[in-house]
C-alpha positions in Angstrom: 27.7 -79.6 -17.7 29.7 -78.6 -21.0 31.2 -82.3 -20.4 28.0 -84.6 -20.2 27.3 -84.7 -23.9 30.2 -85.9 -25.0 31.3 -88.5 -22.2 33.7 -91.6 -23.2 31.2 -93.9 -23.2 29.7 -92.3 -26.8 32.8 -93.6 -28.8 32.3 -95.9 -30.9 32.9 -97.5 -34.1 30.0 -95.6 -35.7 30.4 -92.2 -33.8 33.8 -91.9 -33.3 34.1 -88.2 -32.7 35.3 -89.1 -29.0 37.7 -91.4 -28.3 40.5 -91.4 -25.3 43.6 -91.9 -26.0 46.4 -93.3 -23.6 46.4 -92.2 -20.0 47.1 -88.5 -20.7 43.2 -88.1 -21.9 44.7 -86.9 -25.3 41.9 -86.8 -28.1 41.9 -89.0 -31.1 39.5 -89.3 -34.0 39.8 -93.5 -35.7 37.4 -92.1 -38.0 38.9 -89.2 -39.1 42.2 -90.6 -39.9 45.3 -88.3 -39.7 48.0 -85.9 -41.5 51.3 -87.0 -42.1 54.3 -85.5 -39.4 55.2 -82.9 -42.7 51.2 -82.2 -43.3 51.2 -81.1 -39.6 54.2 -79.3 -39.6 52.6 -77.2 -42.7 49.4 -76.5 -40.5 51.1 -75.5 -38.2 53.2 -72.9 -40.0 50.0 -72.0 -41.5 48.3 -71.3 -38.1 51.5 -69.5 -36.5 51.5 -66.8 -39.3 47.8 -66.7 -39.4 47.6 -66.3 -35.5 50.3 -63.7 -35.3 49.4 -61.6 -38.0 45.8 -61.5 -37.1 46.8 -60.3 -33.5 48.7 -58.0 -35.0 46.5 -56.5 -37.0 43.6 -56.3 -34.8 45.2 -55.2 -31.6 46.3 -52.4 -33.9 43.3 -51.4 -34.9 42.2 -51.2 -31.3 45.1 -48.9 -30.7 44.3 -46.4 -33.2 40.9 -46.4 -31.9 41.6 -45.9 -28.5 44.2 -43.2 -29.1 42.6 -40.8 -31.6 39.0 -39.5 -30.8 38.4 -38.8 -34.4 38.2 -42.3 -35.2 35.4 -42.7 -32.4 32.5 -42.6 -34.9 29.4 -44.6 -34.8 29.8 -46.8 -37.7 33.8 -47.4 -36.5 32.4 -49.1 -33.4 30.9 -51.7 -36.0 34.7 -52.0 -36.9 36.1 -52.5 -33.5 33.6 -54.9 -32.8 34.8 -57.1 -35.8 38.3 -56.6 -34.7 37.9 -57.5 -31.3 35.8 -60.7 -32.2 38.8 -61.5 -34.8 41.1 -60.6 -32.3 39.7 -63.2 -29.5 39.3 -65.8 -31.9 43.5 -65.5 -32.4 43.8 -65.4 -28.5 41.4 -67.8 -27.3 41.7 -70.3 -29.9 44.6 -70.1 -32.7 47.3 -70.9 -30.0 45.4 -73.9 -29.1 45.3 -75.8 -32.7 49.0 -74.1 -33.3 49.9 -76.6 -30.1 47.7 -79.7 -31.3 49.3 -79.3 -34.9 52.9 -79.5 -33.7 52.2 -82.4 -31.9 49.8 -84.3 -34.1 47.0 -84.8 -32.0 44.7 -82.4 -29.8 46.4 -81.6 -26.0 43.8 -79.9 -23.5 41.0 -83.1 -23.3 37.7 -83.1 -23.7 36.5 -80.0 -22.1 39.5 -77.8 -23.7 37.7 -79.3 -27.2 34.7 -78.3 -26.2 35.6 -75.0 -25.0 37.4 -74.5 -28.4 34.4 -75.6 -30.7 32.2 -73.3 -28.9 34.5 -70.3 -28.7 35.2 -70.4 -32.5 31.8 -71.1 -33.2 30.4 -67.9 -31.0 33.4 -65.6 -32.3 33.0 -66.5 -35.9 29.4 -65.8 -36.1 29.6 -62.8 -34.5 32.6 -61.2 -36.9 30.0 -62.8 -39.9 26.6 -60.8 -38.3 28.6 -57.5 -37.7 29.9 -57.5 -41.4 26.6 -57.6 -42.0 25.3 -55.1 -40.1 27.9 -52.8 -41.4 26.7 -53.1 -44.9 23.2 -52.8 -43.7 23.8 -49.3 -41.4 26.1 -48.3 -44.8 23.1 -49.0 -46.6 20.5 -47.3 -43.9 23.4 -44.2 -44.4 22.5 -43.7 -48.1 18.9 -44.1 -47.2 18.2 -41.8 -44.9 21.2 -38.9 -44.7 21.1 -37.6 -41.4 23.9 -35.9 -38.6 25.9 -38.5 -36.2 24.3 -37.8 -32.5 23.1 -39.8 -29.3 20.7 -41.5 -31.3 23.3 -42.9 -34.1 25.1 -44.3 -31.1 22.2 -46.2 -29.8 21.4 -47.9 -32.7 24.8 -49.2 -33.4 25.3 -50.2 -29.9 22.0 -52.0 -30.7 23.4 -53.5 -33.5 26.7 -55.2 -31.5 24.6 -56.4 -29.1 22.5 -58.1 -31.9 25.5 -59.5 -33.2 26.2 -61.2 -29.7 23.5 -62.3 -28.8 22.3 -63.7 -32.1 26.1 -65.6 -32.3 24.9 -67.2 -28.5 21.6 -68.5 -29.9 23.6 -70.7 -32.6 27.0 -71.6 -30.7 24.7 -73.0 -27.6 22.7 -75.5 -28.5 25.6 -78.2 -29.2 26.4 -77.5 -25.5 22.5 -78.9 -24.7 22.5 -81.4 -27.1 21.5 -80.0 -30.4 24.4 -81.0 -31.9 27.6 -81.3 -30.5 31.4 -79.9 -30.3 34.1 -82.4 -31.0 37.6 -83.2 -33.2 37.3 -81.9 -36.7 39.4 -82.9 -39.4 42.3 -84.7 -38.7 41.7 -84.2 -35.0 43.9 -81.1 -34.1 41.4 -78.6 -34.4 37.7 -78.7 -32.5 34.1 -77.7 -34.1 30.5 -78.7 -34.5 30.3 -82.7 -35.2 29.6 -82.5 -38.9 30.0 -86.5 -39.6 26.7 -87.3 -37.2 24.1 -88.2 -40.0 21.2 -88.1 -37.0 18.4 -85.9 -37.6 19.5 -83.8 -34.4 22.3 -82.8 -36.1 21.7 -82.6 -39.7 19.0 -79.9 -38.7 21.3 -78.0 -36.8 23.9 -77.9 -39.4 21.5 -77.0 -42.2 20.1 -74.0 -39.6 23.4 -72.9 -39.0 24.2 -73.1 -42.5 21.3 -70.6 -43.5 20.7 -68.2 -40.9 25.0 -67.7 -40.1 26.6 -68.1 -43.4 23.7 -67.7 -46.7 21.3 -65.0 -44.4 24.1 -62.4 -43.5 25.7 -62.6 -47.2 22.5 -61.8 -48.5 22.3 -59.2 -46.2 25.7 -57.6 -47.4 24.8 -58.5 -51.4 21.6 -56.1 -51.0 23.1 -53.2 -49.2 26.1 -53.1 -51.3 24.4 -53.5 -54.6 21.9 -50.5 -53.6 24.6 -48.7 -52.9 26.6 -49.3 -55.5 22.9 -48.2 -57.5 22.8 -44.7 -55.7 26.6 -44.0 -57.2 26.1 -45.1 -60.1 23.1 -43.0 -60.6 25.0 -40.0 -59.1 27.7 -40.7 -61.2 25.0 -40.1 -64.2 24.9 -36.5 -63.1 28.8 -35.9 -62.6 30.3 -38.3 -64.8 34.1 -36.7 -64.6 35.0 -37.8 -61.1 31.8 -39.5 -59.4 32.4 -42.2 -62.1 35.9 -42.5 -60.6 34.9 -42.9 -57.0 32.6 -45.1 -58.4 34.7 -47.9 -59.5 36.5 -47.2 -56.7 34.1 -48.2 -54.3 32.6 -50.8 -56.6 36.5 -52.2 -56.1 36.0 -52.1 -52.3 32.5 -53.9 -52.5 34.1 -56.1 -55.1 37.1 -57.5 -52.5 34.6 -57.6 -49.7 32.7 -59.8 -51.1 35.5 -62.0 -52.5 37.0 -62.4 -49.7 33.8 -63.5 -47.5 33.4 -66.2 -50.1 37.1 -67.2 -50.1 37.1 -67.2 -46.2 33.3 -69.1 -45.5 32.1 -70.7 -48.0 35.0 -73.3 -49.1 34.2 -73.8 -45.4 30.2 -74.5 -45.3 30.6 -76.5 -48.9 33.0 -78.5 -46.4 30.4 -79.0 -43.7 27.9 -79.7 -46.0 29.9 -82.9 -47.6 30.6 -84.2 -44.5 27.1 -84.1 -43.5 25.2 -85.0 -46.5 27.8 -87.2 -48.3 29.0 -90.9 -47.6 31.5 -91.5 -44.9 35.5 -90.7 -45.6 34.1 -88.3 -48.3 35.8 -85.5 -46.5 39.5 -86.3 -46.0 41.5 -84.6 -43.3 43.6 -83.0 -46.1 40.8 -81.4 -47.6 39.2 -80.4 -44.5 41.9 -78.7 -42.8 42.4 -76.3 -45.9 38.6 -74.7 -45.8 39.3 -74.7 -42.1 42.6 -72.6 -42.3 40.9 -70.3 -44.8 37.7 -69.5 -42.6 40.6 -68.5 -39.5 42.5 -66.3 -42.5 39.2 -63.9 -42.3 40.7 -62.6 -39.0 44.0 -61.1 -40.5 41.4 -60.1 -44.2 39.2 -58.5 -42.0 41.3 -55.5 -40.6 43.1 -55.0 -43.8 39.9 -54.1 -46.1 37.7 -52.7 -43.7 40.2 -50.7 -41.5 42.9 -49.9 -43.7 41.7 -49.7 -46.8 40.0 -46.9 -45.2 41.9 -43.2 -45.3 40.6 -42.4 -42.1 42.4 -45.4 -40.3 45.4 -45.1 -42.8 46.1 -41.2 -41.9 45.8 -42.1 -38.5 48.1 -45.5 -38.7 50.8 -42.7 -40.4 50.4 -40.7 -37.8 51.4 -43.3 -35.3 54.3 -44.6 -37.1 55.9 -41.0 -37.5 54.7 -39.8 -34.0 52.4 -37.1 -35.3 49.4 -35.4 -35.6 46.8 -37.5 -38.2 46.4 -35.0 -41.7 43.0 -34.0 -42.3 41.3 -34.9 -45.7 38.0 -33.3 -47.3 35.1 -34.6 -46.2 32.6 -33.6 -48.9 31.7 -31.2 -51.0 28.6 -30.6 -52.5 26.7 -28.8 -55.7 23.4 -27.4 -56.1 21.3 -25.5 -58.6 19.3 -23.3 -56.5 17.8 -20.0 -56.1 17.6 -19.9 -52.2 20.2 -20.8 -49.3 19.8 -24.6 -48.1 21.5 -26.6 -45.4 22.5 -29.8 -47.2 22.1 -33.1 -44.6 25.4 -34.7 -44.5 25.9 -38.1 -43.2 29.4 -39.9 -43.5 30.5 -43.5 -42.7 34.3 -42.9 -43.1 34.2 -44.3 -46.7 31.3 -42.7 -48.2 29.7 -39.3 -47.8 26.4 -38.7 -49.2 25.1 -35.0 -49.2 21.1 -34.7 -50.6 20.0 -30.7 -51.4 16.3 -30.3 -51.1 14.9 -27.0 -52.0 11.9 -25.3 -53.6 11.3 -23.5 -56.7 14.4 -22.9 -58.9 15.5 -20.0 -60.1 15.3 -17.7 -63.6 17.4 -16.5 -65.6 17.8 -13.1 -65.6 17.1 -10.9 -68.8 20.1 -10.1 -70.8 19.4 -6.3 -72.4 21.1 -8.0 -75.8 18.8 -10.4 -76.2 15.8 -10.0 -78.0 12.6 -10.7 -76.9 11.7 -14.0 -77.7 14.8 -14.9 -76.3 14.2 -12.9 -73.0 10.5 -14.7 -72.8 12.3 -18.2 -73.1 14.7 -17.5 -70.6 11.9 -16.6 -67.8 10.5 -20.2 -68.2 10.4 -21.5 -65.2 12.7 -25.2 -65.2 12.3 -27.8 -63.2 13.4 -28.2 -59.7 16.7 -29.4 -59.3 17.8 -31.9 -56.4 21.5 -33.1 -56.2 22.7 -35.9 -54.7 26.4 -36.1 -54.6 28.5 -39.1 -53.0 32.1 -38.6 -52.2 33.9 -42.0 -51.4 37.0 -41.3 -49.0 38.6 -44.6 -48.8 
């Protein structure tokens, strides 16, 4: 079934994207063209380092999850759903182009091509959608402040399975005929066919373009931006170290957002030409470099959103040195009030907001060496004060 789209009898000198070569069923692209031995042997460095440091780094990440409980957090199971997507992305596919690039040409047939495309393509999305849904659940956080229970639980299990199963509605149709998987580049990795100019697949890469690369970083661009407006608004009312943690944070929003741009979008812009622009527009050199920085995301990934965190970072000491993870304060919070409160606390590892809400405020009491006027001014009632106070821990 995965097979019958893209049979041997659809090469041809206009669609090339399949082509047998020899009797070992290797792959070549005559369109495409190819790299030179040295531009392989490059690619293939480039793919080695990227593969092994992204398992690295991922598999770690699930190791300090697994081992200490005080990582196991709602919003942390956002994290280990992006590292394990990274992680089978540098299992499942990595090792196969690492293969094809030492040897010049792609090794594992038609089917293995297939199986490639579609297993990047799924993964992929599915690390893009949960990024998002981090920054939206960061952004729902600030919102609406409330304890972790059962129900937190829920809706971020809700939100992984979004992620899958919105990744399986885009990385399936090539395998029915929307579309199809086949060589990319100079033939020694596998994707979606983005040289077709049919109207089957134009619309598919234009709807893959939107709702998997432009929809989820608009997603993260609103949530971070209102939540870089609730600091900054805090940091109005305690400007010595909120405005600090503030450009802290603002860093970490900073590099996230760099680096989804650096990863993705060299990559789309890529698709894009190939699609929309005049044959041999795309060369294999300059496709094989957007290609190598969308796989770089999976050893980014860990790095900014797991270990820039303290959390993670105590805990990643800890495991070097064979000890017990350090604590670090949570929160703190300040309120002018007159009667006892129970501020709501909600924390996502990086940022903990804590909103007082209370009733009237309290007066000042009359001091016997003041005079009178003085004492009458001092009984005014002010106006009700509310605090909102945001403590970034990362």
């Amino acid at each position: 079934m995965i097979v019958s789209n893209v049979s041997l009898s659809s090469c041809s000198k206009a669609d090339s994207a399949w082509c047998a070569g020899g009797s070992e069923g290797h792959l070549e692209t005559t369109s495409h063209g190819t790299l030179s031995p040295t531009g392989h042997l490059v690619v293939a460095v480039c793919l080695g380092f990227i593969g092994a440091f992204g398992f690295f780094n991922n598999l770690l990440v699930l190791v300090l999850f697994c081992r200490y409980k005080m990582l196991r957090s709602p919003i942390n199971l956002l994290l280990m759903n992006i590292s394990v997507s990274d992680l089978l992305v540098c299992v499942v596919g990595t090792p196969f182009s690492f293969a094809a690039s030492t040897q010049g040409r792609w090794l594992i047939g038609q089917a293995g091509c297939v199986w490639y495309g579609f297993a990047n393509t799924l993964f992929g999305i599915v690390s893009l959608i949960s990024l998002a849904v981090l920054s939206y659940e960061r952004y729902c956080t600030m919102m609406t402040p409330a304890e972790a229970d059962a129900t937190n639980y829920r809706k971020i299990g809700a939100g992984i399975g979004l992620s899958w199963a919105y990744s399986l509605v885009w990385s399936v149709p090539p395998l029915f005929g929307w579309s199809r998987y086949g060589p990319e580049g100079p033939g020694t990795t596998c994707s979606v066919n983005w040289t077709a100019k049919s109207a089957n697949n134009i619309s598919y890469i234009i709807c893959l373009f939107i709702f998997c690369l432009i929809l989820p970083f608009m997603v993260i661009v609103y949530s971070y931006g209102k939540l870089l407006h609730a600091i900054k608004q805090v940091s109005g009312i305690n400007t010595a170290v909120s405005r600090k943690r503030e450009h802290r944070v603002l860093a970490m929003v900073i590099t996230m957002v760099i680096c989804y741009l650096l990863c993705w979008l060299p990559y789309g812009v890529m698709a894009l030409l190939a699609t929309f622009g005049r044959p041999g527009l795309i060369t294999p050199e300059a496709s094989i470099i957007p290609s190598l920085l969308a796989k770089t995301s999976t050893v980014i990934n860990p790095v900014i959103y797991i270990f820039m965190n303290k959390q993670f970072y105590r805990c990643f000491l800890a495991l070097l040195l064979c000890e017990a993870p350090q604590r670090g304060s949570s929160f703190k919070s300040s309120s002018k009030v007159n009667r006892p409160f129970r501020p709501v606390r909600r924390t996502d590892n990086n940022l903990t907001f804590v909103v007082a809400s209370v009733g009237r405020p309290t007066t000042c009491p009359a001091n016997p060496t003041n005079s009178a006027e003085d004492q009458a001014s001092s009984d005014t009632p002010k106006p009700v004060a509310v605090s909102l106070v945001a403590h970034y821990n990362g």
